[in-house]
C-alpha positions as CSV (number, residue, x, y, z in Angstrom):
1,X,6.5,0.6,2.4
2,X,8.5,-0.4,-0.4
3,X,11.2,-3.4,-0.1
4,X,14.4,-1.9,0.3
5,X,12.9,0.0,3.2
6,X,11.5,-2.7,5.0
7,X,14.7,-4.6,4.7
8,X,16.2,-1.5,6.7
9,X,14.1,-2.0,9.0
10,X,14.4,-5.1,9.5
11,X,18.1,-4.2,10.0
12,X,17.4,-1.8,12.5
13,X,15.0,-4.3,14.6
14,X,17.9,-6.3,14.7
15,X,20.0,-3.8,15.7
16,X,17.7,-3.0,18.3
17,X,17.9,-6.0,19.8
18,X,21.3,-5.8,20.9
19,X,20.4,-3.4,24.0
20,X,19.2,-6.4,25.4
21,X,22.9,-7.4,27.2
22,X,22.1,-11.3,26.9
23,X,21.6,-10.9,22.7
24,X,24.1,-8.0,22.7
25,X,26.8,-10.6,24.3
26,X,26.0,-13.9,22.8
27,X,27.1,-14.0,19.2
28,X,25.3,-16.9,18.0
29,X,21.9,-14.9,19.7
30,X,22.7,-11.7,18.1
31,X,23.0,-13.7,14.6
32,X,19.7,-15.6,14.9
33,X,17.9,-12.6,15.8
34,X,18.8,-10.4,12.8
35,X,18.3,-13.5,10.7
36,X,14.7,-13.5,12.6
37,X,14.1,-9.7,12.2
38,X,15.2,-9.6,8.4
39,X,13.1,-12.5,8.0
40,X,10.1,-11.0,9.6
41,X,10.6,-7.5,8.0
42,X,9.6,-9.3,4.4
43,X,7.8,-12.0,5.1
44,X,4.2,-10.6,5.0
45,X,5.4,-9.1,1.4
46,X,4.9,-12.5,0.3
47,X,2.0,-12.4,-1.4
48,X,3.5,-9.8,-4.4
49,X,4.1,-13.6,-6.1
50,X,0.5,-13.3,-7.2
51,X,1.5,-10.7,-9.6
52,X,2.5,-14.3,-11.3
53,X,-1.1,-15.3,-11.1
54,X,-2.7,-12.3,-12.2
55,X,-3.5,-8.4,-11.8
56,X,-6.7,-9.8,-10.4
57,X,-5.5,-12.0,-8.0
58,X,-3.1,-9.6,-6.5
59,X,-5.3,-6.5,-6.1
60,X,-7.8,-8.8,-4.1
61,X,-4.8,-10.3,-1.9
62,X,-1.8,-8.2,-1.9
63,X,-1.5,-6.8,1.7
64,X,-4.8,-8.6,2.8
65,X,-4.7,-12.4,4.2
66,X,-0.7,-11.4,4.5
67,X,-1.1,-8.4,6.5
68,X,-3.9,-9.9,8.6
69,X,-4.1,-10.7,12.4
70,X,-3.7,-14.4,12.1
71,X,-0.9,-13.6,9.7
72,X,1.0,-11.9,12.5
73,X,0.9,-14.5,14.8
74,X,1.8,-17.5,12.3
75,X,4.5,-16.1,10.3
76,X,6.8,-15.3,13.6
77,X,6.1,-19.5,14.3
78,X,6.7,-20.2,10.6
79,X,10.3,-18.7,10.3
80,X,11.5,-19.5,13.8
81,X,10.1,-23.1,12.9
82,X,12.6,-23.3,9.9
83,X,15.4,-21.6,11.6
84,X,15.4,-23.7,14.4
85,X,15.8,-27.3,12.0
86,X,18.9,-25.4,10.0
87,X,20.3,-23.2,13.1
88,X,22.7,-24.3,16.7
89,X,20.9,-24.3,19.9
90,X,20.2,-20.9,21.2
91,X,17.6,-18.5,22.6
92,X,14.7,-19.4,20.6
93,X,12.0,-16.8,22.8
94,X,14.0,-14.3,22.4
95,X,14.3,-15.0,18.8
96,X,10.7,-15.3,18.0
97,X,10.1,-12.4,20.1
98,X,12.1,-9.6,17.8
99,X,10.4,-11.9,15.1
100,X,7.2,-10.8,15.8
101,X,7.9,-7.6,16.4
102,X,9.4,-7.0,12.9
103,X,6.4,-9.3,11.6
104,X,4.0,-6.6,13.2
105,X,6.2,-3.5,12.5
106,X,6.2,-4.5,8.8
107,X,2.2,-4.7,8.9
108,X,1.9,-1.3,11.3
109,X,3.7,0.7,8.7
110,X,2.2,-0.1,5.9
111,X,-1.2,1.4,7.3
112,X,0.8,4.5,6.8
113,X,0.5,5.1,3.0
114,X,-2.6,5.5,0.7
115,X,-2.8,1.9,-0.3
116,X,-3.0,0.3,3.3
117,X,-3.5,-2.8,4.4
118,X,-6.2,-5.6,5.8
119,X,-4.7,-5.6,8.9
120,X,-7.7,-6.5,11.0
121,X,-9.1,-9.0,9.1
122,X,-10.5,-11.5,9.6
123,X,-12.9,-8.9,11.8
124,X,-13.1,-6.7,9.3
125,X,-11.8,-6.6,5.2
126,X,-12.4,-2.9,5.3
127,X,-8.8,-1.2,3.6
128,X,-7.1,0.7,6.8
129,X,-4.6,3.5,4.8
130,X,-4.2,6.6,6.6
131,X,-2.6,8.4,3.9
132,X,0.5,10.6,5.4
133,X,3.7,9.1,3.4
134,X,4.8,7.8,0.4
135,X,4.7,3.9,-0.4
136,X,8.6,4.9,-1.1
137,X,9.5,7.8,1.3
138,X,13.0,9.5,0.8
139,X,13.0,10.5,3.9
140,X,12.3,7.6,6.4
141,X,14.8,5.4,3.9
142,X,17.2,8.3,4.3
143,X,17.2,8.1,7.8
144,X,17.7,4.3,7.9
145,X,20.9,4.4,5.7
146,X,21.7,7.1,8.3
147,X,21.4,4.5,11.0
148,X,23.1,1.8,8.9
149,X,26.1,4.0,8.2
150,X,26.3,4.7,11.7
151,X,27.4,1.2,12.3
152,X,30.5,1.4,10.0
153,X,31.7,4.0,12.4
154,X,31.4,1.6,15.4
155,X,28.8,3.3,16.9
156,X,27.0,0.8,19.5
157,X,23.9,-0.1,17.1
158,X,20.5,-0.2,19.5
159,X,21.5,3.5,20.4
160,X,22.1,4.6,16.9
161,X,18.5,3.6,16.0
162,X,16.9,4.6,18.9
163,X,18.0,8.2,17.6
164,X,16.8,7.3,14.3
165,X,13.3,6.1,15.2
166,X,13.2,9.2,17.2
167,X,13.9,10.9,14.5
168,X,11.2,8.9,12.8
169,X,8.5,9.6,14.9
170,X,9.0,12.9,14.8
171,X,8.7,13.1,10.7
172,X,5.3,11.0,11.1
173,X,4.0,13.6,13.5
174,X,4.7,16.4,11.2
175,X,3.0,14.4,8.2
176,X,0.2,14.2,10.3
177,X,0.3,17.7,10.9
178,X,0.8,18.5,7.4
179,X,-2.0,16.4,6.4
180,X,-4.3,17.9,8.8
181,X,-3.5,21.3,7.6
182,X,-4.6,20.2,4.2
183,X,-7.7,18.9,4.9
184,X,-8.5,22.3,7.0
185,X,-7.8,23.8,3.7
186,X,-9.7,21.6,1.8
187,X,-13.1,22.5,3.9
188,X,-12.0,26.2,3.4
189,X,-12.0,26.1,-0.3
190,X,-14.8,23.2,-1.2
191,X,-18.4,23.3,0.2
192,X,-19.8,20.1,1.3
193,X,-17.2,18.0,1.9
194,X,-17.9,14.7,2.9
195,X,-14.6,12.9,2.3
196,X,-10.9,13.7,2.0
197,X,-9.0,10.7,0.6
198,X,-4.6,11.9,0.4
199,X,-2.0,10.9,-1.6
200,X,0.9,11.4,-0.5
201,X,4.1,11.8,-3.6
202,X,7.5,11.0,-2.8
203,X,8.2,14.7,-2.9
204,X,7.7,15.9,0.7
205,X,5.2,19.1,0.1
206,X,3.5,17.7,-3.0
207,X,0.0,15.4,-2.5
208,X,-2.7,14.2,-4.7
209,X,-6.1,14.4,-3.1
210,X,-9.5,12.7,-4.2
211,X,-12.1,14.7,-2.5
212,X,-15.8,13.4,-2.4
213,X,-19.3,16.1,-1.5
214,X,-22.5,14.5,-2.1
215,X,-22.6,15.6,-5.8
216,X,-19.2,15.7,-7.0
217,X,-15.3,14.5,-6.9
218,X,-12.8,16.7,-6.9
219,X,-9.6,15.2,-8.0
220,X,-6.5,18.1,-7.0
221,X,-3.0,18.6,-6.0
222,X,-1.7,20.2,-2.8
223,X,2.1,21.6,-3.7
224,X,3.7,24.0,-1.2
225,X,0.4,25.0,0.5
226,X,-1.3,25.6,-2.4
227,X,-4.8,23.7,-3.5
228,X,-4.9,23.0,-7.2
229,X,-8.3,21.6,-8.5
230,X,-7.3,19.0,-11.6
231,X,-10.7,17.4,-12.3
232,X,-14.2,17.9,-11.2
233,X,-16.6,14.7,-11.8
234,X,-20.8,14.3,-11.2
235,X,-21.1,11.8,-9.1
236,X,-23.3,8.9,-10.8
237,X,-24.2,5.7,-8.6
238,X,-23.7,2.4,-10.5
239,X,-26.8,1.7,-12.5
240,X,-29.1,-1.6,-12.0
241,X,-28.1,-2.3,-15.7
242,X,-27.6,-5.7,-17.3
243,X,-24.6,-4.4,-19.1
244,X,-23.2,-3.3,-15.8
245,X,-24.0,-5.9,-13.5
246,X,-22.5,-8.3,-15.9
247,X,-19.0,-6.4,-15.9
248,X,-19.1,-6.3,-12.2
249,X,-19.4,-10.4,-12.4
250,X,-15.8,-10.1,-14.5
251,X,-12.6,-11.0,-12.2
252,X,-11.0,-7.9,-13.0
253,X,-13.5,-5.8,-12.3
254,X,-15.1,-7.6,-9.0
255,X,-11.0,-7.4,-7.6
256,X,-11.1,-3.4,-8.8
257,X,-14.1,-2.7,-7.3
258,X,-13.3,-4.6,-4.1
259,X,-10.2,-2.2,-3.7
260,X,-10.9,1.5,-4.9
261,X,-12.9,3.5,-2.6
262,X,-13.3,6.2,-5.5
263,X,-13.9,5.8,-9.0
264,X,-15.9,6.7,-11.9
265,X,-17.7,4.7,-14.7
266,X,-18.1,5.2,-17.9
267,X,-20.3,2.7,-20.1
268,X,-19.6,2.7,-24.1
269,X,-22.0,1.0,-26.8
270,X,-19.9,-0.1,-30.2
271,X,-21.0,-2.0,-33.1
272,X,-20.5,-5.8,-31.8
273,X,-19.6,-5.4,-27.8
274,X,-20.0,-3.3,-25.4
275,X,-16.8,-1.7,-22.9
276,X,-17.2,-1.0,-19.5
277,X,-14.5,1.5,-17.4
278,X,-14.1,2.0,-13.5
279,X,-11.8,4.8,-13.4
280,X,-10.2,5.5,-9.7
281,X,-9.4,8.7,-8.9
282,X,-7.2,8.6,-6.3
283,X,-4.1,8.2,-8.6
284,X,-3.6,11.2,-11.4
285,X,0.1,11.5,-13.5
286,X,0.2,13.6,-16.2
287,X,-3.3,13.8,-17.1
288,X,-4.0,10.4,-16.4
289,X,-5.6,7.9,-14.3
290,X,-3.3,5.3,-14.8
291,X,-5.6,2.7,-12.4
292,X,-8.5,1.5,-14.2
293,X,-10.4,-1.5,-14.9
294,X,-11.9,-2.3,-18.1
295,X,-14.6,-5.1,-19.2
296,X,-15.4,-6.0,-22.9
297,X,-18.7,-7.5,-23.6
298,X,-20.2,-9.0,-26.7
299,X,-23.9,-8.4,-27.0
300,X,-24.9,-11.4,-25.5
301,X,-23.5,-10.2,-22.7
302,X,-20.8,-12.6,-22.5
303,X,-17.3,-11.1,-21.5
304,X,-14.8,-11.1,-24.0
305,X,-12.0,-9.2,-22.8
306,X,-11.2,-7.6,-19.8
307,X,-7.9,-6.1,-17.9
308,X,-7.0,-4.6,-14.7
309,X,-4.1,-2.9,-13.0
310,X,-1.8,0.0,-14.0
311,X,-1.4,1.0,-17.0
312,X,0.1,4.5,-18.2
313,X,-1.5,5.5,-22.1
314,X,-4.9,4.6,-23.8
315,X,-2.6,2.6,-26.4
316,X,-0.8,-0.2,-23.9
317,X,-4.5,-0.8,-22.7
318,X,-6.0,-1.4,-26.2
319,X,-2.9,-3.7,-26.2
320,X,-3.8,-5.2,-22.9
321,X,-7.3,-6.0,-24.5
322,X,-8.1,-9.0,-27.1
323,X,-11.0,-6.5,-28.6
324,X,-9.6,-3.2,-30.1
325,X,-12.4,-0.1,-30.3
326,X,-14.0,-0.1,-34.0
């Protein structure tokens, strides 16, 4: 989820924890815990400083190591660590308890949207993204203020979020019926599907979908219980090419390629270099993929440019690149 939501939520953990009568009574408690739950709600989010680094660097390890189970267990220990050398004596289990369970709450969600996370590792650095809401979802951040505003009326605040994470569950079911509805439409309309990849939008009855058979991608829209086919793509296996297998080598494109479950390539010969383009189809605005990678090659092969990340027109790319097209 996006920041602002997770800090609600780390609000409402905290608030949460004040149906327990020994935090609900003790002030000192009931502080340290909402310190703990805010705390917890962004600490796995950490990791967005690679964006310092690099675009390479973050794609490979935003919501990965972070998000992971290790992760889960440390960063509880980590912040009630802290809080304890700064904070007065008080109820330090119950502390690291609501702790934890905002640490893992953060991580849980985020599984929700189309990005996902790493959140098994380190059994497993296969992407877990389930694909029913929005990285920002009006909705579920709707409901939170809901809660929060609740409080400035002096309602008791475990039992005004318990409603709202009723509430909450709830919406998630019917995303997930939503979703399944879409993929039963999907299979109606396209022969030979083999893979249904959704993207949810921050509107609630509008998603982008990437849909693979064993020849072809589909990239299309879903709006009001309509499918829309955008794009339609041969599928083409990555050649055993020098040109290619020298891109892949390229930090930009080994982090793309580590992340994007669906793309397409292109390969493009010029007078002194050769460009290389993975294209992922999963994300489509206005005619355009705006998530690409792209490696620049000089005919020896050696890279001379290259760029990854987000990028929304062909002419802030050729600006992102030290090599301009002839």
């Amino acid at each position: 989820m996006d920041t602002g939501t997770h800090v609600l939520m780390g609000v409402a953990l905290g608030s949460l924890a004040s149906l327990d009568p020994a935090i609900a009574h003790d002030p000192f408690l009931s502080h340290a815990v909402l310190i703990g739950t805010l705390a917890g709600s962004q600490a796995p989010d950490i990791d967005t400083i690679l964006k310092l680094r690099n675009n390479a660097k973050y794609i490979r390890n935003h919501r990965g190591i972070t998000h992971s189970i290790p992760a889960v267990v440390i960063w509880p220990l980590l912040i009630v660590g802290i809080m304890a050398a700064v904070y007065p004596e008080t109820d330090w289990l119950r502390v690291w308890l609501w702790t934890f369970v905002a640490v893992a709450f953060h991580v849980f969600v985020d599984i929700f949207n189309a990005y996902g996370t790493q959140a098994l590792r380190p059994f497993t650095k296969k992407w877990i993204a389930l694909g029913v809401v929005h990285t920002f979802d009006p909705v579920i951040f709707a409901l939170h203020l809901l809660g929060v505003g609740a409080l400035f009326l002096n309602v008791h605040p475990g039992y005004a979020f318990l409603v709202v994470y009723a509430l909450v569950a709830a919406y998630y079911m019917f995303r997930f019926r939503e979703q399944a509805n879409i993929k039963q439409l999907v299979h109606a309309s396209i022969q030979g599907v083999t893979d249904i990849i959704t993207v949810p939008t921050w509107r609630p009855r509008e998603w982008h979908l990437a849909i693979s058979t064993c020849d072809e991608f589909y990239v299309a829209r879903v709006k009001h219980g309509e499918l829309i086919i955008l794009d339609r793509f041969q599928k083409r296996p990555l050649p055993d090419h020098p040109v290619i297998n020298a891109a892949k080598r390229d930090e930009n494109a080994a982090a793309f390629l580590s992340f994007s479950p669906v793309y397409r390539w292109e390969m493009n010969e010029y007078d002194d270099y050769y460009e290389v383009r993975f294209t992922d189809l999963r994300y489509r605005s206005k005619g355009y993929y705006p998530f690409v990678a792209v490696v620049q090659l000089d005919r020896n092969l050696n890279i001379v440019s290259s760029y990854t990340g987000w990028i929304f027109s062909e002419g802030r790319l050729r600006k992102k690149l030290e090599v301009a097209p002839n």
